[in-house]
PDB file of N, CA, C and O in Angstrom:
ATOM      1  N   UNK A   1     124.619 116.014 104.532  1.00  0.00           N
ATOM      2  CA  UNK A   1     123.301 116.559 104.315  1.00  0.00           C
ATOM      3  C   UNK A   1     122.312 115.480 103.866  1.00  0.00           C
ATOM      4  O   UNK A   1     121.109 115.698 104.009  1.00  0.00           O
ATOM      5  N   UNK A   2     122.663 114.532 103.426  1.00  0.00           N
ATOM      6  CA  UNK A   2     121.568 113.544 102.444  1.00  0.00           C
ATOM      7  C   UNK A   2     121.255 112.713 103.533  1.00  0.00           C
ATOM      8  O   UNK A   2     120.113 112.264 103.435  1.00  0.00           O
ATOM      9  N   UNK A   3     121.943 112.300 104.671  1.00  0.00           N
ATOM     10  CA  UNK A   3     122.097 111.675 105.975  1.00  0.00           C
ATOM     11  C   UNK A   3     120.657 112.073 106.452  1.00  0.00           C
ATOM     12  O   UNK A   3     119.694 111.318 106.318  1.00  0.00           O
ATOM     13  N   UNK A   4     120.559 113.788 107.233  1.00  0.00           N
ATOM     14  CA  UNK A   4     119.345 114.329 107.456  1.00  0.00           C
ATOM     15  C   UNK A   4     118.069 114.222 106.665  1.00  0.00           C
ATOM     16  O   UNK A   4     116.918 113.902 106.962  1.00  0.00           O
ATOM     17  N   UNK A   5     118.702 114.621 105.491  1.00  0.00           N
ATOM     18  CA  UNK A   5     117.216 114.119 104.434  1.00  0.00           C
ATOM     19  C   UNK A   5     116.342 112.703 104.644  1.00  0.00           C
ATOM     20  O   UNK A   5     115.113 112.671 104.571  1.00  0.00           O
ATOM     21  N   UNK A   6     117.392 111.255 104.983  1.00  0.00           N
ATOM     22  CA  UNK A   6     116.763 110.455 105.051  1.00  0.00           C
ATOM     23  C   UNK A   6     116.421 110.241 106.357  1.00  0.00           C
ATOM     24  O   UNK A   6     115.587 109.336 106.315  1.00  0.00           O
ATOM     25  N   UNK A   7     116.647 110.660 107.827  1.00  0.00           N
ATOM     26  CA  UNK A   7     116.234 110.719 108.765  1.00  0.00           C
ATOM     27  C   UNK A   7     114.880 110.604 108.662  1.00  0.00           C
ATOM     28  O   UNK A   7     114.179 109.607 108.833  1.00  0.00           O
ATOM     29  N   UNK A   8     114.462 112.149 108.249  1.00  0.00           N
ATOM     30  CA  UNK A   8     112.686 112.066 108.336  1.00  0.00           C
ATOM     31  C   UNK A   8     111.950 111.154 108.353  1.00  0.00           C
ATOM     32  O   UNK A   8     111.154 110.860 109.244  1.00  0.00           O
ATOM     33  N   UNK A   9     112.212 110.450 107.052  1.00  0.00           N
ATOM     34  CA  UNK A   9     111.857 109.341 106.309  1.00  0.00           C
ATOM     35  C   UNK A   9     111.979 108.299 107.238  1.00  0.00           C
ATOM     36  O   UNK A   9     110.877 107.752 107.281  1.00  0.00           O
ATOM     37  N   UNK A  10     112.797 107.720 108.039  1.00  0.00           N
ATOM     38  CA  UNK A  10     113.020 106.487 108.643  1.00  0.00           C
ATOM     39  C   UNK A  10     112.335 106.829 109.849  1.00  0.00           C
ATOM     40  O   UNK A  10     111.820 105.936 110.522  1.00  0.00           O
ATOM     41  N   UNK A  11     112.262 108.225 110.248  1.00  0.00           N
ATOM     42  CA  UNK A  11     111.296 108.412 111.410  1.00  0.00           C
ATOM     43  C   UNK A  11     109.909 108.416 111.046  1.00  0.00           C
ATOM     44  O   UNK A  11     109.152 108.457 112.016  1.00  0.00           O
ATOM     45  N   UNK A  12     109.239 108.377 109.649  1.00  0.00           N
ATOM     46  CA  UNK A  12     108.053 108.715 109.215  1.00  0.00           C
ATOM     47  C   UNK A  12     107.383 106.863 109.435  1.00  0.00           C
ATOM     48  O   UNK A  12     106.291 106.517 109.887  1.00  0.00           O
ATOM     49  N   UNK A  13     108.354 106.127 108.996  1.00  0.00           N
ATOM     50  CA  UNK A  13     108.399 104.968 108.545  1.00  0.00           C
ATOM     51  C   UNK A  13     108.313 104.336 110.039  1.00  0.00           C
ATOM     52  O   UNK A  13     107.724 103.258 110.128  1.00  0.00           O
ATOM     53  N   UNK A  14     108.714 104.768 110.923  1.00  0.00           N
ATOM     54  CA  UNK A  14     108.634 103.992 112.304  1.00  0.00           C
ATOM     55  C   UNK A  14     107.644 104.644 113.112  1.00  0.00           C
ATOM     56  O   UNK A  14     107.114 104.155 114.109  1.00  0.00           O
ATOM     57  N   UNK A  15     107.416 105.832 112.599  1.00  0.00           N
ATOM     58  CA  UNK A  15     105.425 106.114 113.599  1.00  0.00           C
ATOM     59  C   UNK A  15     104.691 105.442 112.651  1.00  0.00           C
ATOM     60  O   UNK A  15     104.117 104.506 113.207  1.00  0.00           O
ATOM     61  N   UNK A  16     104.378 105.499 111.164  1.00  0.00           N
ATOM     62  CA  UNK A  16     103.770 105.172 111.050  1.00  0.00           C
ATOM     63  C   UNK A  16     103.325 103.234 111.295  1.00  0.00           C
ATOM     64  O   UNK A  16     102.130 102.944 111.340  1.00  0.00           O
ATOM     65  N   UNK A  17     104.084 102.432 111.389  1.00  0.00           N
ATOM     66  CA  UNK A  17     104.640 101.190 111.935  1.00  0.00           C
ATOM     67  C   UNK A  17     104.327 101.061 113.269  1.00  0.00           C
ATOM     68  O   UNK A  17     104.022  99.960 113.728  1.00  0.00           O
ATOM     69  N   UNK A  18     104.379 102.375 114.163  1.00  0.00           N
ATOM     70  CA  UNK A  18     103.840 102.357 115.528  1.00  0.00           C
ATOM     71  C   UNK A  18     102.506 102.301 115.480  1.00  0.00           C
ATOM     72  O   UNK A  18     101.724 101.489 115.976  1.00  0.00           O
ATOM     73  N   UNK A  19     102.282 103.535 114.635  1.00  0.00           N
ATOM     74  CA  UNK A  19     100.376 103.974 114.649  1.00  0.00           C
ATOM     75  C   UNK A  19      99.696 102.508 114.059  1.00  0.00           C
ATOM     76  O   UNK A  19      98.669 102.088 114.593  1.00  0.00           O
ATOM     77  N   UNK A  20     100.237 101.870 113.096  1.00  0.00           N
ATOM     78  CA  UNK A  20      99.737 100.411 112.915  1.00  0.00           C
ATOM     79  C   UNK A  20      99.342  99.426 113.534  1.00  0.00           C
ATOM     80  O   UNK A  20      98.315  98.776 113.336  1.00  0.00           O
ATOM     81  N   UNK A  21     100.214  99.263 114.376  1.00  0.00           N
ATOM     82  CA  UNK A  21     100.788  98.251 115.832  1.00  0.00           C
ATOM     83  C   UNK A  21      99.744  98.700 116.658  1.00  0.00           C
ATOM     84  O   UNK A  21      98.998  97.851 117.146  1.00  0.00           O
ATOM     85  N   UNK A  22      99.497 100.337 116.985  1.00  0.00           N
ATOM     86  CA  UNK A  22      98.399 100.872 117.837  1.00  0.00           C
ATOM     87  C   UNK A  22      97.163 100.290 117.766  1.00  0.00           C
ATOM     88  O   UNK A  22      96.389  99.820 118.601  1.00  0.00           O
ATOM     89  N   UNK A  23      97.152 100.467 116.244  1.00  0.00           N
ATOM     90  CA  UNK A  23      95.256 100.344 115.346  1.00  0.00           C
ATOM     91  C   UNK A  23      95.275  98.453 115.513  1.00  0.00           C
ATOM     92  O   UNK A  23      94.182  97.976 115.818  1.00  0.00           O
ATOM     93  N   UNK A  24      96.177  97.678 115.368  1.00  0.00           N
ATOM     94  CA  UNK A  24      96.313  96.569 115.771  1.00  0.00           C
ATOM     95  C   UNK A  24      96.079  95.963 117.200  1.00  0.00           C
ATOM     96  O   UNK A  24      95.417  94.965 117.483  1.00  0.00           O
ATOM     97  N   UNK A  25      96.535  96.508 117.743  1.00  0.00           N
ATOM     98  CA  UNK A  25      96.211  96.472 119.246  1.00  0.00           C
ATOM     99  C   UNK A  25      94.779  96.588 119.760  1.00  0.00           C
ATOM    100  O   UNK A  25      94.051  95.744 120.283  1.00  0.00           O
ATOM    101  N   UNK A  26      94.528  98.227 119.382  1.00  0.00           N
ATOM    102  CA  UNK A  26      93.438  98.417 119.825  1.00  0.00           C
ATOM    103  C   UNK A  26      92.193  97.462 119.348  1.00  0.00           C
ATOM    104  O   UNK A  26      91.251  97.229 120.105  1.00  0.00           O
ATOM    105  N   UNK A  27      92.296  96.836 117.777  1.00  0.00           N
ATOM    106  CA  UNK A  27      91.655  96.211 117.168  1.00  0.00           C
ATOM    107  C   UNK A  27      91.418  95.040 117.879  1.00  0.00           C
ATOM    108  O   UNK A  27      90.328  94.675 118.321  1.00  0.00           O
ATOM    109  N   UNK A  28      92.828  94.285 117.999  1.00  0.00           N
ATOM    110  CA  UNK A  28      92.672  93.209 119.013  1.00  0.00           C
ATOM    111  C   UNK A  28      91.949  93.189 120.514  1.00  0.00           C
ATOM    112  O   UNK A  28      91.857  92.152 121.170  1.00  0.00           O
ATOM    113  N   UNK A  29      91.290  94.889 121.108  1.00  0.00           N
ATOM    114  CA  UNK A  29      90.789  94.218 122.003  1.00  0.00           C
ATOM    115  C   UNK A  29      89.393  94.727 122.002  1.00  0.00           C
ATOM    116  O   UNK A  29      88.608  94.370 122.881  1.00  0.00           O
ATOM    117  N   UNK A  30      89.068  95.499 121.110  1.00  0.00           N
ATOM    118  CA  UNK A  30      87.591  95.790 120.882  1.00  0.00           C
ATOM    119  C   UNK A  30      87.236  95.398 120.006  1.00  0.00           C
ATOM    120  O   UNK A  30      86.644  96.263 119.359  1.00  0.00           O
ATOM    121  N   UNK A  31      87.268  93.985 119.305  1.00  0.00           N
ATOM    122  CA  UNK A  31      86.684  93.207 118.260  1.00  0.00           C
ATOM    123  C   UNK A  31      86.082  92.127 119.338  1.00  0.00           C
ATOM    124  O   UNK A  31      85.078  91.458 119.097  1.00  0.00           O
ATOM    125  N   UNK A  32      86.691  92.061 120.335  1.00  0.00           N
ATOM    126  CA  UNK A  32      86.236  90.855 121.105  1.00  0.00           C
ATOM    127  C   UNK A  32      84.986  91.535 122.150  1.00  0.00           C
ATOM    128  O   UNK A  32      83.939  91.025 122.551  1.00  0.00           O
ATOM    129  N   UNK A  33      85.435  92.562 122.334  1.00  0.00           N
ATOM    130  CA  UNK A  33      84.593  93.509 123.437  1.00  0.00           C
ATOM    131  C   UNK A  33      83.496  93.846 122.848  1.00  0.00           C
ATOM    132  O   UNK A  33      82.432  93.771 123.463  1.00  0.00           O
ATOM    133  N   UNK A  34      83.543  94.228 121.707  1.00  0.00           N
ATOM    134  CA  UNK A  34      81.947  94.377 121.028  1.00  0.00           C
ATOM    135  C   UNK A  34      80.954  93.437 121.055  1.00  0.00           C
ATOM    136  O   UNK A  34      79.845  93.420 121.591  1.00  0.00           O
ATOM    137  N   UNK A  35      81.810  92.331 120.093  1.00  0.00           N
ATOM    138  CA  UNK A  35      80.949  91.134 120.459  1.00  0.00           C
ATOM    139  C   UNK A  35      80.426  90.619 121.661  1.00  0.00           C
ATOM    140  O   UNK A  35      79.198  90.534 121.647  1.00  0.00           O
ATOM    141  N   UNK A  36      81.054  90.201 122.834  1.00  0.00           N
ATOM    142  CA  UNK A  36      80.339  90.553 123.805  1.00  0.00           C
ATOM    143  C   UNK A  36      79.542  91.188 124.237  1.00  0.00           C
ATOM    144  O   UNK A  36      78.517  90.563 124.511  1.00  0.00           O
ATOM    145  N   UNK A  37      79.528  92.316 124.463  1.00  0.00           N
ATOM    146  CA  UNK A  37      78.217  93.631 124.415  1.00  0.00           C
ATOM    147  C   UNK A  37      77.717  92.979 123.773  1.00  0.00           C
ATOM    148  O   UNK A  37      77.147  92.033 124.317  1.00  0.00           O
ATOM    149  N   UNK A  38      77.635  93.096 122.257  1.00  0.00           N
ATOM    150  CA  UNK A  38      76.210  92.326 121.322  1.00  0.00           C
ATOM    151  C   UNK A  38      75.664  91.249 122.186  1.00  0.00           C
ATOM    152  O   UNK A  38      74.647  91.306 122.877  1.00  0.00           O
ATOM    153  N   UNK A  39      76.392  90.377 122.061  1.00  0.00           N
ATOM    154  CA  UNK A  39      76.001  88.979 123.169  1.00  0.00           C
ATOM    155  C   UNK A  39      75.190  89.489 124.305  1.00  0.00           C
ATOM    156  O   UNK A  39      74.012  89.211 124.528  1.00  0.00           O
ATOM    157  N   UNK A  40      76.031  90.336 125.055  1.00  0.00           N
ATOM    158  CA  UNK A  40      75.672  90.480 126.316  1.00  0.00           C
ATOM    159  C   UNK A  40      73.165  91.284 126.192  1.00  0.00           C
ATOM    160  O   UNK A  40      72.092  91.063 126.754  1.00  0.00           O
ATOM    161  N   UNK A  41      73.724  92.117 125.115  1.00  0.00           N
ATOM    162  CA  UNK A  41      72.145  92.515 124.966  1.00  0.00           C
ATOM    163  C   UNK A  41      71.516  91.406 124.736  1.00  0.00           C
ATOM    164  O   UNK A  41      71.011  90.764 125.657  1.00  0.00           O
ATOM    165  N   UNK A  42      71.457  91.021 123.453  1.00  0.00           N
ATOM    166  CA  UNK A  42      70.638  89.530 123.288  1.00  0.00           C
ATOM    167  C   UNK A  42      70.326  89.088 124.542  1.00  0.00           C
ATOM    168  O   UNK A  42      69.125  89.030 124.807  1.00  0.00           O
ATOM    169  N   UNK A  43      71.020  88.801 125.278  1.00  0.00           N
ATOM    170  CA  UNK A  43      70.330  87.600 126.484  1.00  0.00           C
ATOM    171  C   UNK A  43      69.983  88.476 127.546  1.00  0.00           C
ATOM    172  O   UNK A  43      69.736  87.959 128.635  1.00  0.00           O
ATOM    173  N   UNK A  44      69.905  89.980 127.397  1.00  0.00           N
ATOM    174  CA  UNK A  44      69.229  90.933 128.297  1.00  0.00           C
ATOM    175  C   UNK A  44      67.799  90.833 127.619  1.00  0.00           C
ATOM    176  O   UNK A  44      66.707  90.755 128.182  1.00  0.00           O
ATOM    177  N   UNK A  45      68.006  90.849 126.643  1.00  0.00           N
ATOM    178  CA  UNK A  45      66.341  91.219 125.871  1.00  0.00           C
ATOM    179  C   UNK A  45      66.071  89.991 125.959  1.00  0.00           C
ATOM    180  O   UNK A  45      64.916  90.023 126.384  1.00  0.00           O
ATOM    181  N   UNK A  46      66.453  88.525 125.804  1.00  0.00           N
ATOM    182  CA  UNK A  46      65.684  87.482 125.992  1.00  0.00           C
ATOM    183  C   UNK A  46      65.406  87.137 127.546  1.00  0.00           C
ATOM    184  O   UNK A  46      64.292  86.631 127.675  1.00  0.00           O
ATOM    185  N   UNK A  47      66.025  87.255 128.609  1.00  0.00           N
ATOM    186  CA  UNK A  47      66.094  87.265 129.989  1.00  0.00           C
ATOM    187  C   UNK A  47      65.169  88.149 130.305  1.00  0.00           C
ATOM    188  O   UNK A  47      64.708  87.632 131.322  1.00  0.00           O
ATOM    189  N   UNK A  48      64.330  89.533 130.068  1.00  0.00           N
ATOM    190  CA  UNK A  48      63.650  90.659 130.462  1.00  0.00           C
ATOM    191  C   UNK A  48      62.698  90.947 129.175  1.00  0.00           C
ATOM    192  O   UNK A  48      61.566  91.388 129.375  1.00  0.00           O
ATOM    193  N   UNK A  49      63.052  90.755 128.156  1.00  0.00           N
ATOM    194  CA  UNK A  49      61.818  91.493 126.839  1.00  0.00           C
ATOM    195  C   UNK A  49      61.317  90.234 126.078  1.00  0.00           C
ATOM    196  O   UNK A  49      60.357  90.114 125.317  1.00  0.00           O
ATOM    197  N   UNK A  50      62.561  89.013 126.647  1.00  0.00           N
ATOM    198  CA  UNK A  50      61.402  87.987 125.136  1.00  0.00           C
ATOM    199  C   UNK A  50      59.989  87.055 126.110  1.00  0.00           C
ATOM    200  O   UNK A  50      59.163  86.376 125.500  1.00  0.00           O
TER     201      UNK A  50
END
């Protein structure tokens, strides 16, 4: 029985380790993608509005 009890737990412990890895990931590719966009306006508004 104490076997099952700690199951949960080691499964709680490895999504949440996944969902991390996710937010990591995703982080890694829209930190770069934003900036761009930003970039990318700037030299729309200086190319057409400045």
């Amino acid at each position: 029985m104490s076997e099952s009890a700690a199951e949960p737990e080691a499964g709680t412990t490895r999504s949440g380790a996944r969902t991390l890895l996710l937010v990591v990931a995703w982080l890694w590719v829209l930190i770069p993608f934003v900036y761009g966009v930003y970039e990318l306006i700037l030299k729309v508004v200086d190319l057409f509005g400045g």
